[in-house]
C-alpha positions as CSV (number, residue, x, y, z in Angstrom):
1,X,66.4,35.6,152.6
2,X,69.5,35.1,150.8
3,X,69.1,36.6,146.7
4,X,70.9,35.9,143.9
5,X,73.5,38.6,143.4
6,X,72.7,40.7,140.5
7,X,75.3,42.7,138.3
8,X,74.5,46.1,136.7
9,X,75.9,47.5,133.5
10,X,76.3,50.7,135.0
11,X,78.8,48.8,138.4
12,X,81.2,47.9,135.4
13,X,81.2,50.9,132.7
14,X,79.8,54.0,132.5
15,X,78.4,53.8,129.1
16,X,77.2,50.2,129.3
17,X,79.9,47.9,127.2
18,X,82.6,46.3,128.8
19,X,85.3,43.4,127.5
20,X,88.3,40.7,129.0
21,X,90.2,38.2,127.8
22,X,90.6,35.2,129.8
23,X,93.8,32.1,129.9
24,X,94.9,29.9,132.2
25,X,97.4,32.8,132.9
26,X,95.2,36.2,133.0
27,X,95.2,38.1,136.4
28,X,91.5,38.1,135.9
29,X,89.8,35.4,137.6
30,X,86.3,34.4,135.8
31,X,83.3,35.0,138.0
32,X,82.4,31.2,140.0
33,X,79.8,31.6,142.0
34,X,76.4,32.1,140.6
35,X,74.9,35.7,139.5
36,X,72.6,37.2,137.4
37,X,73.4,40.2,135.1
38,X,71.6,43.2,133.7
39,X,73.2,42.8,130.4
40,X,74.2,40.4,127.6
41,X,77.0,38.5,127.8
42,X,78.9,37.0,124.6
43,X,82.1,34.8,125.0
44,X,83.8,33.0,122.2
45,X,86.5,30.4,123.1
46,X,90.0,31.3,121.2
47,X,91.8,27.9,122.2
48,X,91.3,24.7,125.2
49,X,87.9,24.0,127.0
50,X,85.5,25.6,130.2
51,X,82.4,24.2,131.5
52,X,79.2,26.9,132.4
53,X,76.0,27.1,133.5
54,X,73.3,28.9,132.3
55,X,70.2,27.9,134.3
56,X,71.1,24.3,135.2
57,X,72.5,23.5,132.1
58,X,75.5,23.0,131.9
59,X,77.8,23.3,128.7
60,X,80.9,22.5,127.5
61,X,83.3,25.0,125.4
62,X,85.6,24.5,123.4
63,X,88.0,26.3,120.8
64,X,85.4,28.1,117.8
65,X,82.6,27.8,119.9
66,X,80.5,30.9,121.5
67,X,77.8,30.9,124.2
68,X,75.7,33.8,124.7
69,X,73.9,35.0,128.5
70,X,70.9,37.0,128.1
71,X,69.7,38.7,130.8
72,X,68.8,38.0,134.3
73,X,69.7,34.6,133.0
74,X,71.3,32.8,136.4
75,X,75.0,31.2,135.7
76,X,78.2,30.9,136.5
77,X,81.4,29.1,135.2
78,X,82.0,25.5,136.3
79,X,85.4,24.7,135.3
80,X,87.7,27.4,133.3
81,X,89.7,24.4,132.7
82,X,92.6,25.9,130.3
83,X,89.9,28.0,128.4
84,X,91.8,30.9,126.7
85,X,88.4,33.3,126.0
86,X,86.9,36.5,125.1
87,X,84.5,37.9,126.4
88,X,82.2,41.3,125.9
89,X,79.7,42.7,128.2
90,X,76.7,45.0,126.4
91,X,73.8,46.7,127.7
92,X,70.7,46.1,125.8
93,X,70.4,49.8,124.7
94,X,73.0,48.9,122.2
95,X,71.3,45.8,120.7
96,X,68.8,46.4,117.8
97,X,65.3,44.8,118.0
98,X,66.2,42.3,115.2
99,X,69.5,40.8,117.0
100,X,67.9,40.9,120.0
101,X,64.7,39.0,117.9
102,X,67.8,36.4,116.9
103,X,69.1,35.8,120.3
104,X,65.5,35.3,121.6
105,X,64.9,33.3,118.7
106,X,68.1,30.9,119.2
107,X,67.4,31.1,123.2
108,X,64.7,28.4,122.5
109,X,66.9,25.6,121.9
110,X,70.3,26.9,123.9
111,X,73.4,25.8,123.3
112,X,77.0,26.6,122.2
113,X,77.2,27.7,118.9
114,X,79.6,27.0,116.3
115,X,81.5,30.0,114.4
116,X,83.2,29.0,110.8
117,X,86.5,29.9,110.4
118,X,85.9,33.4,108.5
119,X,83.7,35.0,111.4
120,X,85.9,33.6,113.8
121,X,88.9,35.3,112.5
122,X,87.1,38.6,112.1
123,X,85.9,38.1,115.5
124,X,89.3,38.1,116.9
125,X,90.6,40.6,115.0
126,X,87.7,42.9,116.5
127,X,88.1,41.7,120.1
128,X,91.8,42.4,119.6
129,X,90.9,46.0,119.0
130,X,87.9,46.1,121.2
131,X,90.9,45.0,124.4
132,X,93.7,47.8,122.9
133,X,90.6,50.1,123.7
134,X,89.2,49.3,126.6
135,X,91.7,51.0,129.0
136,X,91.7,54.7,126.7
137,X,88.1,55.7,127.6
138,X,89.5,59.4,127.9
139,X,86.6,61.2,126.0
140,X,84.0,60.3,123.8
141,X,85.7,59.7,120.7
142,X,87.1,56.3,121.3
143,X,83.6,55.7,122.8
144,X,81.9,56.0,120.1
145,X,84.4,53.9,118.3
146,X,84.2,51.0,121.1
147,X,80.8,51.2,120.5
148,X,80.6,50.5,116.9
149,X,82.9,47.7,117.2
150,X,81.2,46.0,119.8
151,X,78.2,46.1,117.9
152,X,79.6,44.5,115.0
153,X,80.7,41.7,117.6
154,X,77.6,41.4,118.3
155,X,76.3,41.4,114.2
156,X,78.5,38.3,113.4
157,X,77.2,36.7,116.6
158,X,74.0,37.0,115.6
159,X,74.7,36.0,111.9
160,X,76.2,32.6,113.4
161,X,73.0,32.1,115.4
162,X,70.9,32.6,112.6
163,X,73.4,30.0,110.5
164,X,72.1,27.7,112.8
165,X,68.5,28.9,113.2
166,X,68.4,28.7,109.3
167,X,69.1,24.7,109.4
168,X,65.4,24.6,110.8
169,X,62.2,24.7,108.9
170,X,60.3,26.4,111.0
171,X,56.9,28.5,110.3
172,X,57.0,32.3,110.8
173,X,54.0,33.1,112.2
174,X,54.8,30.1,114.8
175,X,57.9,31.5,116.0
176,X,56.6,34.7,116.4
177,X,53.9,33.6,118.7
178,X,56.3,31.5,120.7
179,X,58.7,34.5,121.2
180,X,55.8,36.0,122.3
181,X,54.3,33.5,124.6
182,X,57.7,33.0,126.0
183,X,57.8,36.9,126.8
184,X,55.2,37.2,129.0
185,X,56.6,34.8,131.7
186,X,59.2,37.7,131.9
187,X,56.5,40.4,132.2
188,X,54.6,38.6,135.4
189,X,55.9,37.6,138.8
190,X,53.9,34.7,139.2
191,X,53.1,32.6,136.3
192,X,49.8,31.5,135.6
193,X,48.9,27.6,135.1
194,X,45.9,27.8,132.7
195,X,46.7,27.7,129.3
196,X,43.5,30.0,128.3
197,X,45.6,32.8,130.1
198,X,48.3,33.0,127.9
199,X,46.0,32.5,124.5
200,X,43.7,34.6,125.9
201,X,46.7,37.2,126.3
202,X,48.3,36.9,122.6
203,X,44.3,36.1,121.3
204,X,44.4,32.5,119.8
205,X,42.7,30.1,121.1
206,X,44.0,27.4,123.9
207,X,44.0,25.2,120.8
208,X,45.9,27.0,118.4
209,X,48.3,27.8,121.1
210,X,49.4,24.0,121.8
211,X,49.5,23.8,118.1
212,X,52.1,26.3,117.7
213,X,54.3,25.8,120.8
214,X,54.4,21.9,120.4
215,X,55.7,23.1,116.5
216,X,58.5,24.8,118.1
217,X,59.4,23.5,120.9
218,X,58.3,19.8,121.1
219,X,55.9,20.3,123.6
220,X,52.7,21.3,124.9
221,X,52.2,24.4,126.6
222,X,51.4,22.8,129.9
223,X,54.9,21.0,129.6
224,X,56.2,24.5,128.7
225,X,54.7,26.1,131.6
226,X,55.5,23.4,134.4
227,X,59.0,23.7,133.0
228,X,59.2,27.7,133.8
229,X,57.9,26.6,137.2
230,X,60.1,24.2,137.8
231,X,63.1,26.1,136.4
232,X,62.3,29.1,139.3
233,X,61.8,26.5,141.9
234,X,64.8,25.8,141.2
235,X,66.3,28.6,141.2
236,X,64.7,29.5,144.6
237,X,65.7,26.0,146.4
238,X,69.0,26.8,145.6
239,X,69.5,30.4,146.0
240,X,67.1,31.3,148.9
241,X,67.1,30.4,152.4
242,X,63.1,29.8,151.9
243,X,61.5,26.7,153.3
244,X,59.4,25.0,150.6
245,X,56.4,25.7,151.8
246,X,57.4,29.7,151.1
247,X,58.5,28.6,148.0
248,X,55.4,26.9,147.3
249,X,53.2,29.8,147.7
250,X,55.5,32.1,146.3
251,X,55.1,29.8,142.7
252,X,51.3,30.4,143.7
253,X,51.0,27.1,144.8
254,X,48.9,27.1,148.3
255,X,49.3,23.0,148.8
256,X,52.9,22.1,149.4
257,X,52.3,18.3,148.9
258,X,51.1,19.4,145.5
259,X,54.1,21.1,144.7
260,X,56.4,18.5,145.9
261,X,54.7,15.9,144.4
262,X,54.7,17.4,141.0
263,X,58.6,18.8,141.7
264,X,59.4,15.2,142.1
265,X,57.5,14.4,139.5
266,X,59.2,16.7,137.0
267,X,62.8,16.8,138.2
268,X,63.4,13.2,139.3
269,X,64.2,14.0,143.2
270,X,62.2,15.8,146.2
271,X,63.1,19.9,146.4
272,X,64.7,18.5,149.7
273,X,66.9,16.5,147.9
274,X,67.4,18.7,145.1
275,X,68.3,21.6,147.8
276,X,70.9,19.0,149.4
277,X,72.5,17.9,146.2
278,X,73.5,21.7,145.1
279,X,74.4,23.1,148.3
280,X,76.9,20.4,149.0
């Protein structure tokens, strides 16, 4: 069976942060086939446009914008086109439980985010020194300095998230259960299709559940659930060399008709077709 390469922090930097620059012109090429990473991934877009995918989206980039990868998340970039970008690679160790609460948070509804002019110069300005850096890793004085400015990086990220978290009313106590609720699908490698599971596991009731997940997200948790399926179906069609009836089973499915009948269903094509279109 053929897996989705994975990249480790620890492959690229012995400490865990990483950064490049990337133009039309850079020796560097950007990564275009798809992978997975053990770390989070934040690019901002100095000037021109790129297409990536995170997960079958795909989104376009351009100048002022910023797109963040979170973990395990499987992408890859499209087109660079003539994207001139920045880009810094952090192990989770160095993100506090509140930024990491804001990504999460803004992970619900993904997709680029703006930066205002202020944060995007003083992100520049810290990517510039972040760069001059990268290549003195002598001792652990600059280290620790590369540290703290790749954590501040990371800060105004997460303050421009939050700009745009902070244009929607949303209840508290709601969005803490659906953080939560969205957690445990990472905890478990098969997921469960009975919503009395997951209420059962954050103890609400099936009821109060739907209530607060169709607050946040727009829909019920069955929807939510049969799109976490579909989404590693997916990824499995694609990436894997399994036949659909492994893949089936392995989404804890034992009647493949089922399954392709409610892929179908779901998607808008047969996991036969779906396999053809992206491996052409």
């Amino acid at each position: 069976m053929t897996d989705i390469p994975i990249h480790r922090a620890t492959q690229q930097s012995d400490f865990g942060i990483f950064a490049k620059e990337l133009s039309p012109v850079s020796p560097t090429r950007s990564i275009d086939y798809i992978h997975r990473d053990d770390y989070y991934i934040f690019a901002i877009i100095e000037s021109g446009t790129c297409t990536v995918s995170i997960d079958f989206k795909d989104s376009y980039l351009s100048a002022g914008y910023g797109i963040c990868v979170q973990p395990y998340q499987v992408h890859r970039v499209i087109d660079t086109g003539n994207a001139k970008a920045f880009l810094l690679f952090v192990d989770g160790a160095f993100i506090d439980t509140r930024t990491k609460h804001t990504i999460a948070e803004y992970a619900l509804s993904p997709t680029p985010f703006s930066i205002s002019d202020i944060l995007y110069a003083e992100l520049i300005q810290l990517f510039s020194m972040i760069l001059r850096r990268i290549d003195k890793l002598e001792n652990n004085k600059p280290k620790t300095v590369l540290q703290h400015l790749s954590c501040a990086v990371v800060g105004i990220i997460a303050d421009s998230m939050q700009e745009t978290i902070g244009q929607k009313s949303q209840n508290k106590r709601h969005l803490e259960i659906t953080l939560a609720f969205k957690e445990l699908f990472s905890e478990e490698k098969q997921i469960n299709r009975n919503v009395s599971y997951y209420a059962e596991a954050l103890h609400i009731s099936p009821v109060y559940l739907n209530e607060v997940i169709k607050d946040i997200t727009g829909m019920s948790v069955s929807k939510y659930i049969q799109n976490e399926l579909m989404l590693r179906a997916k990824r499995m069609l694609v990436y894997t060399s399994l036949r659909i009836s492994e893949i089936s089973i392995h989404l804890g499915i034992d009647d493949c008709a089922y399954f392709t009948r409610l892929f179908t269903k779901a998607v808008g094509m047969s996991p036969t077709c779906f396999r053809k279109k992206y491996l052409e």
